[in-house]
C-alpha positions in Angstrom: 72.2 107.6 102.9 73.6 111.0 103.1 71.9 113.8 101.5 73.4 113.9 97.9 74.2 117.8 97.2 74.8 118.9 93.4 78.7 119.0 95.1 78.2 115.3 96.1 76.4 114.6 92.8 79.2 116.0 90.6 81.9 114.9 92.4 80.6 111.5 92.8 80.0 111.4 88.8 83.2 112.6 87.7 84.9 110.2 89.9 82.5 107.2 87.8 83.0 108.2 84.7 87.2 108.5 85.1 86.9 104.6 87.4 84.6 103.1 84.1 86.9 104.9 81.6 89.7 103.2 83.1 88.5 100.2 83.7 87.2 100.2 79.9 91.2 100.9 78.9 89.9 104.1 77.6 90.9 107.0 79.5 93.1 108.2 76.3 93.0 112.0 74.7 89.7 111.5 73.2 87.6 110.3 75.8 89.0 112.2 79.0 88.1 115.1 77.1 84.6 113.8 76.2 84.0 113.5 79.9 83.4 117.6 80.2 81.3 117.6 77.8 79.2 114.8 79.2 79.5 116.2 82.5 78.2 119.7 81.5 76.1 119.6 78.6 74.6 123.0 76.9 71.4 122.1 77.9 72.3 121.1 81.7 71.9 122.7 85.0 73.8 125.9 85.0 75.6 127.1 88.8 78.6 129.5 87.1 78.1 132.3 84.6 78.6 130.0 81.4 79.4 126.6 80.7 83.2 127.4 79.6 83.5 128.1 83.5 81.7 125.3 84.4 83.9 123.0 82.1 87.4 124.5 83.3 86.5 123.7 87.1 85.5 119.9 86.0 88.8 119.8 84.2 90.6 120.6 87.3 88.6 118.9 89.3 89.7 115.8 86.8 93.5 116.4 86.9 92.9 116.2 91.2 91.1 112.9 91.0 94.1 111.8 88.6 96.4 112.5 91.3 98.4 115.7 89.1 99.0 119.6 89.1 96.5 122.0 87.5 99.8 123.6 85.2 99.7 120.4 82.8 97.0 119.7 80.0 94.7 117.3 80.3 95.6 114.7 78.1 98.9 114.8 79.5 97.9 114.5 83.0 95.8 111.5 82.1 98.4 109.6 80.1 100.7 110.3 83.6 98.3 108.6 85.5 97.7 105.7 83.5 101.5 105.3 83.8 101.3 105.2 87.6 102.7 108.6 88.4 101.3 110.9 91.3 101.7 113.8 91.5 104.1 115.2 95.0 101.3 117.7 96.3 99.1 118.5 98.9 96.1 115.7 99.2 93.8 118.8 99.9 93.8 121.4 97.0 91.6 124.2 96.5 90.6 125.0 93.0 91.0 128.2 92.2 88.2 128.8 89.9 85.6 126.9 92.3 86.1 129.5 94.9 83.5 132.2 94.9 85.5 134.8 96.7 83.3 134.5 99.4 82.9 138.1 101.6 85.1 138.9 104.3 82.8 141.4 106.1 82.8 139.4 109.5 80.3 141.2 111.4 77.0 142.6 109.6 74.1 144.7 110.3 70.8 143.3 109.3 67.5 145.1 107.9 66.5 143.9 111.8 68.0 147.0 113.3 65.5 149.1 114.5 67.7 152.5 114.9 67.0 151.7 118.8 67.2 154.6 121.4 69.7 152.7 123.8 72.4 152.3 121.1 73.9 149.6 122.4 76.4 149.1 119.8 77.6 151.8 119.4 78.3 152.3 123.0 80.0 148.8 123.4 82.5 149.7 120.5 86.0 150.3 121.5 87.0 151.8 118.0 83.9 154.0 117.4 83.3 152.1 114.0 79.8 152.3 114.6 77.4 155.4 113.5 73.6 155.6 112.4 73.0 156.0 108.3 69.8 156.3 106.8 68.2 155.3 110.2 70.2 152.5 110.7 73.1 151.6 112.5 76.2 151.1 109.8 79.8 149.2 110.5 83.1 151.3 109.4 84.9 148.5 108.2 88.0 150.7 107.9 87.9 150.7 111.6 86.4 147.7 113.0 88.6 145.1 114.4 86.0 142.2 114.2 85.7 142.2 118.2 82.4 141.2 118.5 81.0 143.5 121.1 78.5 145.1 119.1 76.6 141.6 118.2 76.9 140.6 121.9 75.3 144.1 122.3 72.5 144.0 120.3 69.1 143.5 121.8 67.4 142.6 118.5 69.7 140.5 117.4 70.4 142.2 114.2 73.9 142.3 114.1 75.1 138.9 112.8 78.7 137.6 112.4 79.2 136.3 108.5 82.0 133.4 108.0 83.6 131.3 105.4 82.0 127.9 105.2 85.7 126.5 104.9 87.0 128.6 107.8 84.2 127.6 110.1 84.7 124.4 109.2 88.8 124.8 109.9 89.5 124.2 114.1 92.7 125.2 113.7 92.4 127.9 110.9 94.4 126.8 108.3 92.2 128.3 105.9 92.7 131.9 104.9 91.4 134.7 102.6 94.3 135.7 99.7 94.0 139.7 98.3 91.7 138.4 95.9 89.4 136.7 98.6 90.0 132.7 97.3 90.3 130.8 100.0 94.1 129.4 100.3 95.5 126.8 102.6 98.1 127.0 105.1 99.7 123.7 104.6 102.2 124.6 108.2 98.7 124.2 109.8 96.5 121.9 108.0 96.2 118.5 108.8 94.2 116.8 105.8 91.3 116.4 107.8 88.9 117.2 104.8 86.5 119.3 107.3 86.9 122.4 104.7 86.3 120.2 101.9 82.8 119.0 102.8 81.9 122.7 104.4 82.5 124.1 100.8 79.5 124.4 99.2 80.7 125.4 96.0 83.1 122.4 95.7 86.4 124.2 95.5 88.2 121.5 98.1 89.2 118.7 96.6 91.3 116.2 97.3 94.1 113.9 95.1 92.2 110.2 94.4 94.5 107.4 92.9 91.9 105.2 91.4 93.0 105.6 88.3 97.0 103.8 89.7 94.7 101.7 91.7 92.7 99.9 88.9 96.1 100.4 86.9 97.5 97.7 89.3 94.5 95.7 89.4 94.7 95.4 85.7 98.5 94.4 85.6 97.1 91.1 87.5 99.2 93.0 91.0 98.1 91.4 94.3 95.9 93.8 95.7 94.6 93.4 99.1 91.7 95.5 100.6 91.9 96.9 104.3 88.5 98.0 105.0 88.3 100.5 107.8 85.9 99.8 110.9 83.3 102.0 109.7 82.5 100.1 106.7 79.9 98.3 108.1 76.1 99.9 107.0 78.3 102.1 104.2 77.2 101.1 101.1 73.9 100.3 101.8 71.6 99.8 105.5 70.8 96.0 104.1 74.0 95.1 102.4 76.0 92.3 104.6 79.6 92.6 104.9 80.2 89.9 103.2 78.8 91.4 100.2 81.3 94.3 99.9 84.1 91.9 100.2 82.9 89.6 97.3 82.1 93.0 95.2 85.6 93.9 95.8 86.9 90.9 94.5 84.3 91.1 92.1 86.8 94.8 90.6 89.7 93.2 90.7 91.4 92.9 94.5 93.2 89.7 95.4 92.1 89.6 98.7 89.9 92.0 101.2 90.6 91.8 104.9 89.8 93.9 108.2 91.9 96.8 109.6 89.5 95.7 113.2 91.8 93.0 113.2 95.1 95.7 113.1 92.8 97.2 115.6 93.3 94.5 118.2 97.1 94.5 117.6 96.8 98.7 118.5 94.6 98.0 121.7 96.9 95.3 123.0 99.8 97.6 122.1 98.7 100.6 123.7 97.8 99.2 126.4 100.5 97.6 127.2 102.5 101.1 126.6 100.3 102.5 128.6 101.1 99.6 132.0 104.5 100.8 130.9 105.0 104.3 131.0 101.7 106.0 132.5 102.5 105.0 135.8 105.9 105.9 136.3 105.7 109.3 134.6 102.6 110.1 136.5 101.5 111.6 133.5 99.2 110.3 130.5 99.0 109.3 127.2 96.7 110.0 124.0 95.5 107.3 121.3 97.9 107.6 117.8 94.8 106.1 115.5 93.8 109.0 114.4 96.3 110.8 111.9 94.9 114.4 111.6 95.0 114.3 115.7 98.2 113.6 115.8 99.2 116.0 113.1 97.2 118.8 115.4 99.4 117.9 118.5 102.4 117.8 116.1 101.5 121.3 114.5 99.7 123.1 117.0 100.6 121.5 120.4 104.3 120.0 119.8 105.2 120.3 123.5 103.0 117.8 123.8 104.0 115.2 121.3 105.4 113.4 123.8 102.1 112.0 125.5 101.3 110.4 121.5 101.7 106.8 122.1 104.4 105.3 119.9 102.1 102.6 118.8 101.2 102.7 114.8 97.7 102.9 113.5 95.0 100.1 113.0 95.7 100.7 109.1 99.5 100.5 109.4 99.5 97.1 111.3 96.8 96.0 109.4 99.4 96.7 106.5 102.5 95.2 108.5 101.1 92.0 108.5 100.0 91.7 104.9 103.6 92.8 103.9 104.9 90.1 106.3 103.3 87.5 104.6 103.0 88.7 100.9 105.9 91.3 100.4 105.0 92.0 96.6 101.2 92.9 97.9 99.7 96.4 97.2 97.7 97.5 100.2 95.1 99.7 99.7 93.3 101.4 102.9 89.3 101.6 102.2 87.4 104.0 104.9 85.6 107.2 105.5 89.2 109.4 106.1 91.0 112.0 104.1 93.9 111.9 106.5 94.8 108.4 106.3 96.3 109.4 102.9 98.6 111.5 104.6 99.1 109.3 107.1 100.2 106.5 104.0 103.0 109.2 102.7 104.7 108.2 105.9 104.5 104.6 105.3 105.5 104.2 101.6 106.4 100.2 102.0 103.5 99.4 104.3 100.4 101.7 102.5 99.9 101.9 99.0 96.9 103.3 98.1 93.9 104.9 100.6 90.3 105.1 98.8 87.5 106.9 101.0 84.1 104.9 100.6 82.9 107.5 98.3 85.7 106.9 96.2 85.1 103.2 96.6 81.5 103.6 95.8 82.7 105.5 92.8 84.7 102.1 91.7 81.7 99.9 91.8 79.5 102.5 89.9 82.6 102.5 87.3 82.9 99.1 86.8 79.0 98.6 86.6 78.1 96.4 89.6 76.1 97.3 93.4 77.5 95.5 96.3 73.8 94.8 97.4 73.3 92.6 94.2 76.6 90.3 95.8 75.3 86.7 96.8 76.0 86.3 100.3 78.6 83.6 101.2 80.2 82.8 104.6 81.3 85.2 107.3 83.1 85.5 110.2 85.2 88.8 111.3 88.4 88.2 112.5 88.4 90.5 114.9 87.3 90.8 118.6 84.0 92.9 119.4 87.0 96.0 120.6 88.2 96.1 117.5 85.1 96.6 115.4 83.8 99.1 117.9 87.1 101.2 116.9 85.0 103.5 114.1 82.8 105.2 116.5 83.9 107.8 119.2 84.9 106.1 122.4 85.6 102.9 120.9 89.4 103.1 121.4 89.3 104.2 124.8 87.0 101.2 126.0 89.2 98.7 123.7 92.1 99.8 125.9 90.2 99.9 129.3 89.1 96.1 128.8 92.3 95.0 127.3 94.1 96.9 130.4 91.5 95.6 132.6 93.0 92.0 131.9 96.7 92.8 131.6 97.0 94.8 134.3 94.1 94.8 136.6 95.5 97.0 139.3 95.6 99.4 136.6 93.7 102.4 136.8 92.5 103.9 133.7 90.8 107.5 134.0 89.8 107.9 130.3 88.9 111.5 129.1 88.0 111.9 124.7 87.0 114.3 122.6 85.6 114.9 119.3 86.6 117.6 117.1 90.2 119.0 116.8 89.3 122.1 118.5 87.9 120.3 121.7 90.9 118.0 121.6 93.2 120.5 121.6 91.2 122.0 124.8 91.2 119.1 126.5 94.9 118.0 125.9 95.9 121.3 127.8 93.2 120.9 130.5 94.9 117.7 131.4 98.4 119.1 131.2 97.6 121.8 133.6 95.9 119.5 136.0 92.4 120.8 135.6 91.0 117.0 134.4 91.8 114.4 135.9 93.0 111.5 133.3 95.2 109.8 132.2 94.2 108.1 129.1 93.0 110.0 126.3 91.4 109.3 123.0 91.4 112.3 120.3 89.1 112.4 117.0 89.3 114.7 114.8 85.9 114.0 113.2 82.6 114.0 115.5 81.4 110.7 115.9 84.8 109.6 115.2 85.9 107.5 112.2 82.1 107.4 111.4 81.6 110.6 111.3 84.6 111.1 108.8 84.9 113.3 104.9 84.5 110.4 102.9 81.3 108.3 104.3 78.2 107.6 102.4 75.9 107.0 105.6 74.3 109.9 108.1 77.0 108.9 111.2 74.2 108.6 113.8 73.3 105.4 111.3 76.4 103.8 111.0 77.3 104.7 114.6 74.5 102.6 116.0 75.1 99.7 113.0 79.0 99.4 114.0 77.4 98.7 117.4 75.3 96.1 116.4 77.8 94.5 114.1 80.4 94.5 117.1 78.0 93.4 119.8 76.9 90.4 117.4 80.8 89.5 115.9 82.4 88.1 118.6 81.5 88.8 122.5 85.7 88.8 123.4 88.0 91.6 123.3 91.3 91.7 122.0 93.2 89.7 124.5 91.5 86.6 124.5 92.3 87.1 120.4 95.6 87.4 121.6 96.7 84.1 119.8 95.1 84.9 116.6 97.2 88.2 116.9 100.6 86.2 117.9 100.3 84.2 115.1 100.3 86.9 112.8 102.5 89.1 114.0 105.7 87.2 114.3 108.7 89.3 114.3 106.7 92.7 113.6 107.6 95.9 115.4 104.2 97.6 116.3 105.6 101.1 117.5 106.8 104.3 115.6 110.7 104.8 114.7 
């Protein structure tokens, strides 16, 4: 398992304790305020200056995982949530009084300086904010511009450069400083990826949950049907089957549980077939539309290149499509290891209900009192093609289309290119436009690792990369075209591509 921080740990128990209360039918004004107390104690561990602090950030951090604004009271926010309502916000948030105003100072001289003769620094600084104080070399931060010269400089290495954990963490640096040095969002940029929010190592990124609607629905007897992501395989435990997290889920409360690697055989046959259709012509090339925050970084950051996104919708969405087909009064609720895919759902209202991450998941089963590994093992047989499980790790999409293509079209050439991490996506994508590599098939993942490797898994990803390789390898040995029928007779009269 991943290495449980006291930001894991707390998170991870508020999110319990609100799932059992609900569950219980007790999440009323006396017991959602009992929760702070139980969560910080007099007696507990102690990380802010006093335990009013420390019970003001759990309260907010309470309101988010009810799905409502911090400028309501407690009670109120819970009673809105047991009546279904979420809140129209941001799904990342940063809570104000988490932040610890981290410094600013970018670039700063260690105790390492040893007042050298050659000055290095100072000579390599084009604004002269360098000088020697007390024997050591000091930064003018009134005149520094935060070029970097004088670390590249430095022979000793003493200079070091000093960032925000969420701004390192940000590719495409939607995260920002305020007057008061809290870190603030720039929701024009962001993409929900939830990079900042497991960077932050004082837990001030958080993100809106819905479990408290979810088991809402599950105790009004609604059909609820699981999706599980890919990547759920080796997630809640290196020895727990599959089969076992699907009878646990129905074990909660959800009317069915099926796989999104099915969806993901409908989005490889789809894209490849997009792909044959338009690649060739256009003499251009075209980018894999799984991954939401990609999409929203080409959308945001790169929009003259939107038109390389392939129309086709995401393994989720399909996934969703053909539930709704069949059961139009279903609530589908998305499990995986993304943050995004909850912005992604906001597009889909009809199609996506609810998306849980596997920590939030996890956080369901603690709540309700049972372990997925204590499940008996019954039957199982994935529905999907050995493609479409392979989806969750990085460089699963671009082979599920290459085999699928090989097949359709076998003429075809497919010169794949990926990357992993938004930053080197968003290198890439205008390395290919200028001509400088030579592709024409492109899978983008925000997350290293890919889905795997995602804000909301419970496994180390090089774990669960090599377990969603053995799962696939041992599932079914064809790929999504020879489960062409099982597709067809699903899909019936289901558009696959974006409006």
């Amino acid at each position: 398992m991943l290495k449980e921080t006291e930001v894991v740990k707390i998170r991870r128990k508020v999110l319990s304790e609100i799932a059992k209360l609900t569950f219980a039918g007790e999440l009323d004004k006396h017991n959602i305020v009992d929760i702070l107390d139980g969560i910080v104690t007099e007696d507990g561990p102690r990380y802010r200056c006093c335990v009013h602090k420390e019970r003001a950030i759990v309260k907010d951090r309470v309101k988010f995982i009810m799905a409502q604004p911090l400028d309501i009271g407690i009670t109120e926010a819970a009673t809105n949530a047991l009546n279904g309502q979420i809140a129209d916000m941001p799904i990342l948030n940063i809570m104000p009084e988490a932040c610890d105003q981290c410094p600013i100072d970018t670039f700063f001289i260690t105790n390492a300086c040893r007042n050298c003769v050659a000055h290095n620094c100072i000579a390599s600084c084009p604004k002269r904010a360098i000088t020697v104080v007390q024997n050591q070399a000091y930064i003018d931060k009134t005149r520094c511009v935060e070029c970097g010269l004088c670390k590249k400089s430095c022979m000793y290495g003493a200079i070091v450069e000093i960032t925000r954990p969420c701004e390192r963490a940000c590719d495409i640096g939607a995260i920002k400083a305020d007057k008061e040095r809290r870190a603030v969002i720039d929701y024009d940029k962001c993409v929900q990826c939830g990079g900042c929010k497991v960077a932050c190592p004082f837990g001030a990124i958080t993100e809106q949950s819905f479990i408290v609607q979810l088991i809402q629905q599950m105790k009004a007897n609604k059909r609820v049907y699981a999706i599980l992501a890919p990547a759920f395989i080796s997630q809640f435990g290196m020895k727990v089957k599959p089969i076992q997290v699907i009878n646990a889920l129905k074990k909660i409360g959800f009317y069915d549980v099926q796989e999104v690697s099915f969806g993901a055989d409908i989005v490889t046959l789809e894209e490849a077939k997009e792909f044959a259709g338009t690649v060739p012509e256009k003499q251009a090339f075209m980018t894999t539309s799984c991954c939401p925050a990609f999409v929203g970084m080409v959308n945001n950051h790169l929009p003259q290149l939107k038109e390389y996104i392939s129309t086709t919708v995401s393994p989720m969405v399909a996934s969703g499509k053909v539930i709704k087909e069949a059961d139009p009064e279903a609530v589908v609720v998305f499990i995986g290891p993304c943050v995004a895919k909850k912005m992604e759902a906001r597009q889909y209202p009809d199609i996506i209900d609810f998306v849980l991450t596997f920590e939030e998941t996890e956080a369901l089963f603690a709540g309700y009192g049972i372990s997925p590994a204590d499940m008996i093992e019954t039957e199982f047989a994935t529905t999907a093609s050995r493609d479409g499980n392979a989806f969750a790790r990085a460089g699963g999409v671009v082979q599920a289309v290459i085999d699928a293509a090989e097949k359709l079209a076998p003429d075809l050439q497919v010169k794949p290119h990926r990357a992993e991490g938004l930053q080197n996506c968003k290198v890439a994508l205008l390395q290919m436009k200028a001509g400088k590599i030579d592709a024409n098939f492109f899978e983008g993942m925000a997350c290293n690792g890919g889905c795997v490797g995602g804000p909301g898994i419970l496994i180390d990803t090089r774990v669960s990369t090599k377990a969603v390789d053995n799962f696939a390898a041992s599932s079914s040995m064809v790929n999504a075209v020879e489960n062409q029928k099982a597709i067809d007779d699903s899909k019936k009269d289901i558009h696959w591509h974006k409006k």
